[in-house]
N, C-alpha and C positions, 0 to 999 in steps of 0.2 A: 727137350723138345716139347713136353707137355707145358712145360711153365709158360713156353712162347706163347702156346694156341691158349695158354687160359690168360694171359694179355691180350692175347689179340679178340679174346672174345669179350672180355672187361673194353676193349674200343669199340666194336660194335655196340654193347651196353649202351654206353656212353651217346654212341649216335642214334641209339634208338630214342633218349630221351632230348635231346637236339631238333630229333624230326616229328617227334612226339608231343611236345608241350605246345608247341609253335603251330602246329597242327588246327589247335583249336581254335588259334584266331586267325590266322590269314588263310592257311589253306583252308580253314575250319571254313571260309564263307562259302567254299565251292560243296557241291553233294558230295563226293569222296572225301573230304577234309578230314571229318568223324573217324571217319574210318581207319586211315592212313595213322591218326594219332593213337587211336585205341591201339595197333599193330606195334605200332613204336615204344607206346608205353609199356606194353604188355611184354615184348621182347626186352625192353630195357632192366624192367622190371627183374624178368627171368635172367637173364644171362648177369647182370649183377648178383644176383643172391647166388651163385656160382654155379649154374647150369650151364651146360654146353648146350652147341648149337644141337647136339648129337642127341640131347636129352630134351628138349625143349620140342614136344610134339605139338601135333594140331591139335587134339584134347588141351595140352595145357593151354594153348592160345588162346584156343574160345575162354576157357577160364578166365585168363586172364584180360580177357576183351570183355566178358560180360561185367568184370571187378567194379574196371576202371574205366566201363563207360559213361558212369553217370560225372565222375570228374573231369571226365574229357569233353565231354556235352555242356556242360555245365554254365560253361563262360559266356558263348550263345548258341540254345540247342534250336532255337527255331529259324535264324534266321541260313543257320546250315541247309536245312530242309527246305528253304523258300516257306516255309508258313509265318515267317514275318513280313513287316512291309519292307521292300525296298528301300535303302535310306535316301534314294532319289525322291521317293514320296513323301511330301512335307506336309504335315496337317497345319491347318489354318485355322486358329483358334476364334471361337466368336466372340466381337466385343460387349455381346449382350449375355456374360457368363453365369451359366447354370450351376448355384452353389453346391459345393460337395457335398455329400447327408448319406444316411444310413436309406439309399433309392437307386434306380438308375440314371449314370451320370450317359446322357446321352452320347457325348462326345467318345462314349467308351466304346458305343457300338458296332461289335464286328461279327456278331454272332446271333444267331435264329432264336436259339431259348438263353434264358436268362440264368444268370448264376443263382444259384439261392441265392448267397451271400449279397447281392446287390437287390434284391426284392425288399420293395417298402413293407412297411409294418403300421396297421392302424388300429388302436382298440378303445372306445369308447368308456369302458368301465377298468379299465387296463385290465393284466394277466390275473386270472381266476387264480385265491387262494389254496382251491382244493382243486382236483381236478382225477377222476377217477382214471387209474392208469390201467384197468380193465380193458377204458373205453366203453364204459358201461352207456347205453342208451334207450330212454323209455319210449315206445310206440304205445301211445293212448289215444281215448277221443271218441267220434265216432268211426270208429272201425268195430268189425265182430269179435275180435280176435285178440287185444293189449299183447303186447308183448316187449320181452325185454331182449337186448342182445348185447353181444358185450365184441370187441376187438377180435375174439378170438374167432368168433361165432362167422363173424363178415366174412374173413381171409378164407373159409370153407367154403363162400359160393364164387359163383363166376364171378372171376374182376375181370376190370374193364381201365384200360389205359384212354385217358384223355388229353390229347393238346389244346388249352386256350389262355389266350391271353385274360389276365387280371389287370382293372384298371379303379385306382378309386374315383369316387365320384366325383373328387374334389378337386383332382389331378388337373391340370392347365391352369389351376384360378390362380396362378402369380407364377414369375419366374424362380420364386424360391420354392415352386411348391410343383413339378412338373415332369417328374421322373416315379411316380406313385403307379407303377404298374409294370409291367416281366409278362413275357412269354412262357410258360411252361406245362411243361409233363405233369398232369396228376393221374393217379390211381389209387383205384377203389373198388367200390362196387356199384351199379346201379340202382336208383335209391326206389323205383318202379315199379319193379319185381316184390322188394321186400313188403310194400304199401299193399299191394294186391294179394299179397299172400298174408295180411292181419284180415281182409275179408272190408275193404270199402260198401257202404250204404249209400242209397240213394240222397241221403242228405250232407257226404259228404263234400265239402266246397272247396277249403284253403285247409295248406296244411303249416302248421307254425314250428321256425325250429328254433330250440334255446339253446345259449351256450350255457358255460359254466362260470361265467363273469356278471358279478351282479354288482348291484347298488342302488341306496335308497334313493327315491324318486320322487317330487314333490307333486300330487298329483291333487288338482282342485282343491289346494292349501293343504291336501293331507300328507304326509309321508306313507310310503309306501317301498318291501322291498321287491325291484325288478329285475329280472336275468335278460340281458340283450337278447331277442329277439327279432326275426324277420320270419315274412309268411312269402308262398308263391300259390296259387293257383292248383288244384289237382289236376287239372291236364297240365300244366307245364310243371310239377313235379315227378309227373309219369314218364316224362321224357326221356331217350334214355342215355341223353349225353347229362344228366344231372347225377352226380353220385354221390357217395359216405366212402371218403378219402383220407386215406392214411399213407401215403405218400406223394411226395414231388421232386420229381427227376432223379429218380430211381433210389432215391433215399427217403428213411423213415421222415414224417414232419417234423421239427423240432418245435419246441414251445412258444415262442413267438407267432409262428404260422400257425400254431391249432391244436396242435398233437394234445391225446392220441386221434383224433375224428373230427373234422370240418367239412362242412357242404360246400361244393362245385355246381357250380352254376354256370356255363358256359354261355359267354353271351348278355350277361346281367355285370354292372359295377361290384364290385368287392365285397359292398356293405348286406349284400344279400348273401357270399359267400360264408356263414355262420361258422364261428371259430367254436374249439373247444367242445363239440357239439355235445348234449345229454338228453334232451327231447326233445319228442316231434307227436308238435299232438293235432289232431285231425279235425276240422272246425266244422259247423255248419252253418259259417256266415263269415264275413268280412274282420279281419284281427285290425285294431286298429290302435298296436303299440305306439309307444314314441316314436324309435325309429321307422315306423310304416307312418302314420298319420302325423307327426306333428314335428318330426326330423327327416331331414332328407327328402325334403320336399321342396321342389323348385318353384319359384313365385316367377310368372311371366307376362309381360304384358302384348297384349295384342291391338295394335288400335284401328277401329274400325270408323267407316265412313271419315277419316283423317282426323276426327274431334277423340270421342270418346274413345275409353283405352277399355280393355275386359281384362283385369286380370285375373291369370288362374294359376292354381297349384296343383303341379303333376307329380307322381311319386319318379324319386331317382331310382328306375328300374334296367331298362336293357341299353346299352353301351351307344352314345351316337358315332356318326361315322365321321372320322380324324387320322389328320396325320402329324408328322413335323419332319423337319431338316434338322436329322442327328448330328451333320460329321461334313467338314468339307478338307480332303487333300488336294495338294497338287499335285499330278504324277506327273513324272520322269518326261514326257513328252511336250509338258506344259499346262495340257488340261488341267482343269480345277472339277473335281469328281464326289457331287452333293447327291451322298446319301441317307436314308433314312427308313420311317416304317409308316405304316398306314394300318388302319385297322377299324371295324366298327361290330354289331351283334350277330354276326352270325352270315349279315347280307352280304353276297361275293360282293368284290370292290370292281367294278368296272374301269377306272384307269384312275392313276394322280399324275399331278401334274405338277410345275413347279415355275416360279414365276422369280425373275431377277429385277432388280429394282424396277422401274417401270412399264417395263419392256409385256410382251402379250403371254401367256400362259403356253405352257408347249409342254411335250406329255416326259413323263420319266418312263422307265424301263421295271416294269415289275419282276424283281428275282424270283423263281420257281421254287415253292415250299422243299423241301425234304421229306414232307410226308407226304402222302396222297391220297388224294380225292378229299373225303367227308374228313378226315385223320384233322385235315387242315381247317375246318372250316370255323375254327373257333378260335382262329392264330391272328397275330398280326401277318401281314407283308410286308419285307427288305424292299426299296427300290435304289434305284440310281439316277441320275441325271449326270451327262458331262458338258464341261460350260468349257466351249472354246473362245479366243480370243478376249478372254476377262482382262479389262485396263485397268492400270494400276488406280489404290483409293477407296472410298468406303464405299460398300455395296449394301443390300438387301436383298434377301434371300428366302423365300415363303414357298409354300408345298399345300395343294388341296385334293382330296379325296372323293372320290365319285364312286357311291354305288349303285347295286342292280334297280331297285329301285326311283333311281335318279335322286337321292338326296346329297345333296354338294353340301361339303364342312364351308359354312359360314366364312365371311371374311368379321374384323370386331366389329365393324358399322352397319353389319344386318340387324333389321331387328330383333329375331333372335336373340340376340347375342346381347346388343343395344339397350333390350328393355328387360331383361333377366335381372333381379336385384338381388339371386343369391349365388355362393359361388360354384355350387356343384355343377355339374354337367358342360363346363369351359372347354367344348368342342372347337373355337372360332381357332381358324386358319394365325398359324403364329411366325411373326415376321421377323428374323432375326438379321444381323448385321454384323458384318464380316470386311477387313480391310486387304486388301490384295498391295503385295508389295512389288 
């Protein structure tokens, strides 16, 4: 009698790994699929190794379901969930393609902040030999007070989480060059506080901050050696979304990014974001390194009374306002569904809009942050557009950005854009092309 019931419970086994395996991919599509397999393996599992039904309790189950659920998940855990797409939705790739590279590849965009691992990387002097893993930092200058602090010293005052998008300066000037910038989390501390408590003077003006990446510099035929450097303003380094940041997106920096200390600048291109950071010295007058006076500086022409042109040089400082068309699917219903991001310094974005080959300008659909209120104001914005009745053949597809201020992202043929003879700051409205089958 025994021997029958432990056969018969060797065929249950047997069907638990039947309903089990099978589980993950076709019933796996539905929301119980998961489930139903974990249950089956996990019974199969037990009643093989020669347990009875009689022994095989709910503790063992859940054991047994927490083992073997990442096997059972495994084959496809998102699209069980609905957090994939639909395989109804077919992306439509652009024929003006965005080369792969160590950035954001637009086309990948489905989420608010950025992976580290897809964040561009740009270093002028490349990665610093030495680099004090202290975090050591000197405050000199005019201030009352010099002082030194070090990594450990920071993490003892109030931190301060920030969301803002990073963009380099450089970012748009070519289609190989146009994923140089991510949305993300930094934290630190606010760098405001610290400055006010070395004891500021009235001749306090600009405050300069170095990394720890140097190199010899040739400077009115002489060599010289220099540490990368940028300077801001003592009221806009008082700010107090600017900080001394040692992490991004809830992880420590790693070395590419800066680590152990980088300056956040929210609202300002990359190159004012100071990697590596070791001082910060306190000026009473205008710093007028390379990168502030004689790099990173935009040549622009203006012409005036239709004849003569003015040209001038502005420093590559706070973000102009842009967008673009990341990503075009077809969904399930037909629609063709172009979405993307928009972004500029700080200024709310009052609408984008999005323009199909010829046709007039009509507004997109701005997604609602995740964070709220001021949290956001240093973020790009997700939007949507959906293009009904799109006929088959090649299209064109461009996106422009309006903020509170009323300054509209250029199309290339403004002059703006037109008379600019260097590549930094390639805000103009970017037209890409797409073939509908």
């Amino acid at each position: 009698m025994r021997q029958q019931g432990i056969c018969n419970t060797q065929l249950i086994g047997w069907v638990g790994f039947v309903v089990g395996i099978p589980g993950a991919g076709e019933v796996g599509q539905r929301a119980w699929g998961p489930v139903i397999s974990v249950i089956g393996l996990a019974v199969g599992f037990g009643i093989l190794s020669g347990m009875s039904p009689r022994d095989f309790s709910r503790r063992d189950l859940l054991r047994g379901s927490v083992a073997l659920a990442a096997i059972t998940l495994a084959s496809r855990p998102l699209r069980a969930f609905g957090l994939e797409p639909s395989p109804a939705e077919q992306l439509v790739p652009f024929l003006d393609v965005q080369p792969m590279g160590k950035m954001l590849y637009w086309q990948n965009l489905k989420t608010w902040i950025t992976d580290t691992k897809d964040l561009y990387e740009v270093s002028h002097y490349g990665r610093p030999k030495s680099v004090s893993p202290e975090g050591r930092v000197e405050i000199i200058g005019f201030v009352k007070t010099p002082r030194v602090v070090t990594l450990a010293d920071l993490k003892k005052r109030r931190q301060k989480s920030v969301y803002a998008t990073l963009e380099c300066g450089g970012n748009g000037s070519s289609t190989g060059f146009m994923g140089a910038i991510g949305n993300v989390k930094w934290t630190g501390v606010p760098l405001g506080p610290l400055l006010r408590e070395c004891g500021l003077g009235k001749r306090s003006q600009e405050v300069v901050f170095y990394g720890s990446d140097e190199k010899i510099e040739k400077i009115r035929e002489k060599d010289y050696p220099q540490h990368f450097a940028r300077s801001l303003s003592i009221d806009h380094a008082l700010q107090d979304e600017v900080l001394l940041a040692w992490e991004m997106n809830d992880e420590p920096l790693d070395e590419k990014h800066g680590a152990p200390l980088r300056l956040v600048v929210p609202g300002w291109f990359g190159i004012s974001w100071v990697k590596w950071l070791n001082r910060i010295d306190v000026l009473d007058r205008r710093f007028m390194g390379k990168w502030m006076a004689r790099e990173y500086v935009t040549i622009r022409g203006e012409q005036r009374d239709g004849e003569d042109t003015n040209w001038r040089e502005t420093s590559v400082c706070n973000i102009n306002v842009k967008s673009i068309c990341a990503r075009v699917v077809r969904l399930g219903n037909g629609v063709h569904r172009i979405t993307g991001a928009a972004w500029s310094d700080g200024t709310p974005l009052t609408r984008v809009e999005v323009r199909i080959d010829d046709g007039p300008w009509r507004p997109a659909t701005m997604e609602k942050k995740p964070v709220r209120g001021s949290d956001g104001k240093f973020t790009w914005s997700l939007w949507r557009f959906d293009w009904a009745g799109a006929v088959p053949g090649e299209h064109t597809v461009v996106s422009r950005a309006t903020d509170d201020d009323g300054r509209i992202q250029p199309p290339p043929e403004d002059p703006s854009i037109k008379n600019k003879r260097t590549y930094w700051e390639a805000n103009q409205q970017l037209v890409r092309r797409i073939r509908i089958a």
